[in-house]
N, C-alpha and C positions, 0 to 999 in steps of 0.2 A: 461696578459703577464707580466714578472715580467720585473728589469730593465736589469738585467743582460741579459737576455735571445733578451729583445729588442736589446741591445748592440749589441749582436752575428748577429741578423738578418739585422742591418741597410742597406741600400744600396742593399742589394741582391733582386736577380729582377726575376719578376714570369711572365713568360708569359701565357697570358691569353686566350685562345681558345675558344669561344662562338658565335654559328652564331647567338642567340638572343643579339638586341642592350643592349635590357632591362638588362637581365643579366649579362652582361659583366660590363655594367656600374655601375651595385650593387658591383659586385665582386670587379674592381677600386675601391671605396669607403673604400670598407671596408680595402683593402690590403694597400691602400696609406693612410687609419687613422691610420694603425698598422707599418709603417715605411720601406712599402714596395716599390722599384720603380717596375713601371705596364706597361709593353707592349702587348698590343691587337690585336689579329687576330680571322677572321670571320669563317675561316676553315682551314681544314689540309693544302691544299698547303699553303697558306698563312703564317700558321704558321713554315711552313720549311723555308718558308725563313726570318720570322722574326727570327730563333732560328739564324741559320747562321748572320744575321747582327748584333744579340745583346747581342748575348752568354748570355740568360736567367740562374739565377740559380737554377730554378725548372719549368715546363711544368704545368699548370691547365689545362685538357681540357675534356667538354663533348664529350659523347662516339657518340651520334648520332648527327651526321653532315650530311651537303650534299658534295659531290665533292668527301673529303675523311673522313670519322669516328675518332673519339678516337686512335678505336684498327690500323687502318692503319697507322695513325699518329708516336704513339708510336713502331711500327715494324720501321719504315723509321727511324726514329730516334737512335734506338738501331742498327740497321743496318748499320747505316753509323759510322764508325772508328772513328770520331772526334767527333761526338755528343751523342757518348755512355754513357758518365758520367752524362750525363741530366736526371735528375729523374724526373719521370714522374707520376703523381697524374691524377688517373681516378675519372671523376663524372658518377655515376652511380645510375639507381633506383636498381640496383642487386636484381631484380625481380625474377632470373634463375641463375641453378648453372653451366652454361656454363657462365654466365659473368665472372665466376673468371677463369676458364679454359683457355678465349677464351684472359683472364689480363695477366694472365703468360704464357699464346702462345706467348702474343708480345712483352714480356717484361716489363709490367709494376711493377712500386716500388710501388704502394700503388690504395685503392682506397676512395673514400670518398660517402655517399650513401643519393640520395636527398630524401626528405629535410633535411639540415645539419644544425646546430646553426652556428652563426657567431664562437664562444667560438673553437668548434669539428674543423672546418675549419683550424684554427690560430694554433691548436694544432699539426694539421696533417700535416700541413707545415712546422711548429719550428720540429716538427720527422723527419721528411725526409731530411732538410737542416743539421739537427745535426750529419745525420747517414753515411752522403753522400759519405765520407772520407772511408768508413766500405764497400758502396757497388760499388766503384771504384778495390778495390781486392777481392771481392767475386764473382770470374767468372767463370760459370762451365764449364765446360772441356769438359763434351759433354752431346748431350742434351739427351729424353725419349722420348719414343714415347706412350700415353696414349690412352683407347677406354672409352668414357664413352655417355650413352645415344646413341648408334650406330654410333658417331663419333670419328674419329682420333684427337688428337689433340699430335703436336710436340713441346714439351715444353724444352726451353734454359734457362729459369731464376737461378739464382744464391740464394743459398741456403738463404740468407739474401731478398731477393726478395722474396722466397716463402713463409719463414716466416710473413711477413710482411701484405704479401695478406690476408693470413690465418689470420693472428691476424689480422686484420683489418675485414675482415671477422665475425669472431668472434665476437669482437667488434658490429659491427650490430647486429648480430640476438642478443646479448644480449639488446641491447639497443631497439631492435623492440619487445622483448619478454619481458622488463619492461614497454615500454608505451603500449602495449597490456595487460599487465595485472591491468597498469594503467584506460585504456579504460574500460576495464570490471570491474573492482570494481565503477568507473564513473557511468558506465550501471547497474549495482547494485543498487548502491546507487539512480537513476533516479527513477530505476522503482519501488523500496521500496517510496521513496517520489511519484511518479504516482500513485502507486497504494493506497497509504496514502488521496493524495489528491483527489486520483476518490471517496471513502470512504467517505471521508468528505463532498464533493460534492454533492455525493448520498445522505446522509442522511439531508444534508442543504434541497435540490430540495424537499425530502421526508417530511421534514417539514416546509418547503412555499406551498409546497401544504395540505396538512392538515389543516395549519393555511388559506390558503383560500377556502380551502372547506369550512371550520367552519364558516369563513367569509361570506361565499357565504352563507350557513342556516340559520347564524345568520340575513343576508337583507332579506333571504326568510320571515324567522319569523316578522322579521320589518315592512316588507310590507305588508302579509296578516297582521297585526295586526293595520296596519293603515289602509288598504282596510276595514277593520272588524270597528276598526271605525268610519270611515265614512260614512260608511250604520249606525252604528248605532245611531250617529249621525242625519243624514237624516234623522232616524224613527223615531228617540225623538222626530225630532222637528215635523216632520207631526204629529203622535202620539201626541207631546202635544197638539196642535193644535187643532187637532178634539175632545183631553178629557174638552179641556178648554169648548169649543160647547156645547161639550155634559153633562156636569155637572151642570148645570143650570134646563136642563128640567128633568136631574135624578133625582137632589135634590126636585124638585116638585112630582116628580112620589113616591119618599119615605115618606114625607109630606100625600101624599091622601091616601098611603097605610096602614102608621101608624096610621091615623085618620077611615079608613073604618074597618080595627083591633080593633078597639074599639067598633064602631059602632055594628058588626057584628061577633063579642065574643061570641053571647048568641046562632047563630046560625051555629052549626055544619058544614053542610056541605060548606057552604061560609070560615068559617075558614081557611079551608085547604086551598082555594085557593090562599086567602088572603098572608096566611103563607108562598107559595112556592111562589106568588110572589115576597115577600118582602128578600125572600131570595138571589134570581135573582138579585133582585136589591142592594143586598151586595156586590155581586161579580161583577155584573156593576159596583160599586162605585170603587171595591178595585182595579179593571183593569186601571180605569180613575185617580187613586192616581197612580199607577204603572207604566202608561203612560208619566201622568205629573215629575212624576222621572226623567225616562229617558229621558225627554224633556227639564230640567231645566238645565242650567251648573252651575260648581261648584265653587266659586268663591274662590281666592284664599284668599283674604284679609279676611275669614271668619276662617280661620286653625288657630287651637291654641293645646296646650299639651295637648296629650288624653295617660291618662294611661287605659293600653290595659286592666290592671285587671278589672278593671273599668265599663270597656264598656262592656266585655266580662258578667259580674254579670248584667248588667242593659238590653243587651240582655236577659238572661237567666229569667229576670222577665218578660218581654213580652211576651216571649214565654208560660212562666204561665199563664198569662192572656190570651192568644187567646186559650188555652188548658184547660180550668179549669176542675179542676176533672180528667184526666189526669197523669200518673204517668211517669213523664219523670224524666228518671236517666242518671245523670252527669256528668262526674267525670271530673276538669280540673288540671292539668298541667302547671304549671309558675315557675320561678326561684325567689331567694329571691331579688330578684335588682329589683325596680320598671322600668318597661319599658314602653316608653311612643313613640308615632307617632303625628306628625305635623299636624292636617287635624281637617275634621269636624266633631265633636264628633256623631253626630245623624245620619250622610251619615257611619261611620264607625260602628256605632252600628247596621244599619241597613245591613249591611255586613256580619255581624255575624251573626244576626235573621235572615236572609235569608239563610245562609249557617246551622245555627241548625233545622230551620222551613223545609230544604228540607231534610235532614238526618231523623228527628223525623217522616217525612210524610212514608218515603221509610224501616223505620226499624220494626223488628216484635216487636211486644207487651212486653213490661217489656227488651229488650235490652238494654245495656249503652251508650250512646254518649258518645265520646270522646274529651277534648276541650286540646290543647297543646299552648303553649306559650313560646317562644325561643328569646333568641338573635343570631344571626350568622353577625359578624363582623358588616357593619355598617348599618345592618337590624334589622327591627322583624319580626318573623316568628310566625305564628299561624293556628293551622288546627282543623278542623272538622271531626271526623270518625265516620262513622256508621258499622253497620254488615247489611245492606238488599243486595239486590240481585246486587248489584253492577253495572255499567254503561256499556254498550252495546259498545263493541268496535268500533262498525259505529260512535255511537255516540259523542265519546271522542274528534274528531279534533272539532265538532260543536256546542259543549255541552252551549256556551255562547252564543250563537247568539238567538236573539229574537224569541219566539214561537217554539227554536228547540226540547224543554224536557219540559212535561209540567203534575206535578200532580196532581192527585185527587184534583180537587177543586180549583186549584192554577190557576196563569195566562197566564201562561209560559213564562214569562217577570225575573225572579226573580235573574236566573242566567246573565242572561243581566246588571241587574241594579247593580250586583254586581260586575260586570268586569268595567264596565264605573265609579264606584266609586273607585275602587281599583287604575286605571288606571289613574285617577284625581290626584289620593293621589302619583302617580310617582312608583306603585306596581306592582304586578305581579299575577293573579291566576294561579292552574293549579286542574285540578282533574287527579286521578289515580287509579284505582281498587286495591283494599288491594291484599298484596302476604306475605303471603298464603289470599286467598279468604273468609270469604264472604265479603263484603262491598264495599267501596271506603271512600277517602279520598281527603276533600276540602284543599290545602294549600295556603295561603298568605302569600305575603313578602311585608313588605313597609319600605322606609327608616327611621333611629332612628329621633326623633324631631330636631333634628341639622340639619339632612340633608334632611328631607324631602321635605321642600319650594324649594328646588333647582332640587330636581328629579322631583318632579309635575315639574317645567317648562321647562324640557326638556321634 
């Protein structure tokens, strides 16, 4: 309110109609911070006779009361000859368009529609006290008689009265059809951000489960792989155990063989026997070195820099030697950067002869091995490929586990001792059937010599 306009209002006095205490008491507040005096009545009669004791200069009053209404209020009012000039200010939800009908049936100057701002209130009182003077001669002459919605209504209001309805009127449904279109651009805006956030919701839930699915295969993996070690484990040491036993009376039984070989050279048919057993007793021997492998653990404080190229060549001559005469063909694969692994040179050479000895055993005749040698970030990678008939899909989950694959003449130990070394050195094997077909392919991964001491102890 400005000063001037407070000026004009000071002292003029609003009586206040509300059978709620609460309300009435709000209303007080607000009229007597704005420089209003406030006189209070609970209902219509009441306020008849507060109007007569204090000659209000404006009437506030809601429409639903008990005893008498608004609209009775304000007829009684206009009604009576001396209290005509009292303008009267309806609070109203004007829910229905008989509330305005039924405002200028009984004479009312204005209406105000809840809920109101303090601001809309103060303003519609400064109109009505300003205009007052405007609707003491604006009297109409005679009234109309109206039919709307099936009822009559006989309306006496004065042209400035109906104006006033009307633009007040007015007034509302503009003011209800901006905070309605307020509401809906609100509800727009919600459900653009709702539906934003269901979206992003969905795809977070979408990838926490993912991330523990993977999580969940990755323990699977973990666990058969320590399940898998620990039998293997188990079997080393039983395994070494009985090769330890048993090595003492082998090495005699190859002793008397070698010597009855000699003996029994000059006689043919003994030969032979001599011969297959002494051969028996090879693969006895190689099963009880093979045992005691997998029996022995591998000690850490023995790792030192093994370049892979290295190992990879010093392989590739044992394999000559256990093959002489033999044409194995080789072709390997390395990058020009020496790359080296933290572990035990003879446990990792033996990784690779084990992984070329089982490829050369399963490939046809005059085919090439393949030897590959990688870096991949803070690995090395190196594989073994054949072309034979490639590995049996049963096979592949078991393929390392003791006595599960076992060739021509081998112990079926081989694939075993090379997962339990790999696994020492903090690596990983896997086999895979070539695609396109024929073969398979052995790969290991172990960490660079930087980091290997520290995977081996995890």
């Amino acid at each position: 309110m400005t000063k001037a306009s407070q000026k004009d209002t000071v002292k003029a006095t609003v009586l206040v109609v509300e059978d709620s205490a609460t309300q009435r008491e709000a209303l007080e507040h607000i009229l007597s911070a704005n420089g209003y005096n406030v006189v209070e009545a609970s209902n219509g009669a009441e306020a008849l006779e507060m109007t007569a004791a204090h000659q209000p200069d404006i009437v506030l009053t809601d429409i639903v009361m008990p005893e008498m209404d608004g609209y009775e209020l304000c007829r009684s009012l206009k009604a009576d000859g001396g209290r005509t000039r009292v303008p009267v200010l309806l609070v109203t939800s004007l829910s229905d368009p008989q509330d305005v009908l039924k405002g200028l049936e009984c004479g009312a100057d204005n209406f105000i529609v809840k809920p109101y701002r303090e601001e809309e209130l103060l303003v519609r009182i400064q109109y009505i006290l300003l205009n007052r003077h405007m609707q003491s001669e604006d009297r109409a002459e005679m009234g109309v008689e109206i039919v709307f919605a099936g009822q009559r209504h006989f309306i006496t209001s004065g042209r400035l009265q109906i104006l006033n309805l009307l633009l007040s009127t007015y007034d509302t449904a503009v003011r209800k059809n901006v905070e309605l279109e307020r509401i809906q651009e609100e509800m727009r805006q919600l459900n653009d951000t709702l539906e934003q956030k269901v979206m992003e919701r969905t795809a977070q839930l979408r990838t926490e489960m993912e991330e523990r699915e993977r999580a969940q295969e990755a323990l699977e993996r973990s666990l058969q792989r320590l399940e898998r070690a620990k039998n293997l484990e188990a079997i080393g040491m039983i395994a070494g155990g009985v090769a330890h036993e048993v090595r003492n009376p082998l090495f005699a039984i190859s002793t008397i063989v070698t010597a009855l070989e000699r003996k029994l050279s000059h006689q043919p048919e003994f030969a032979e026997y001599t011969a297959h057993i002494a051969e028996q007793t090879r693969r006895l021997n190689e099963l009880m070195n093979d045992l005691l492998t997998l029996g022995r653990p591998i000690l850490l404080e023995e790792f030192r820099p093994c370049p892979m190229r290295e190992v990879v060549s010093q392989a590739l001559t044992r394999l000559d030697g256990v093959h002489p005469g033999a044409c194995i063909r080789c072709t390997v694969q390395a990058p020009a950067e020496p790359l080296a692994v933290s572990g035990v040179r003879d446990k990792l050479e033996q990784v690779i002869f084990n992984l070329l000895h089982n490829a050369f055993q399963f490939s046809p005749e005059e085919e090439r091995l393949e030897v590959r040698i990688w870096r991949a970030g803070p690995l090395v990678g190196f594989s073994v490929t054949d072309h034979g008939p490639g590995v049996p899909a049963e096979m592949l989950p078991i393929l390392f586990q003791p006595f599960a694959s076992k060739r021509k003449g081998g112990t079926g130990l081989g694939l075993a001792i090379v997962q339990k070394i790999v696994n020492a050195h903090g690596g990983t094997v896997e086999a895979a059937n070539n695609d396109p077909p024929p073969g398979a392919t052995f790969t290991v991964r172990l960490p660079l010599a930087e980091a290997s001491k520290a995977a081996a102890r995890r």
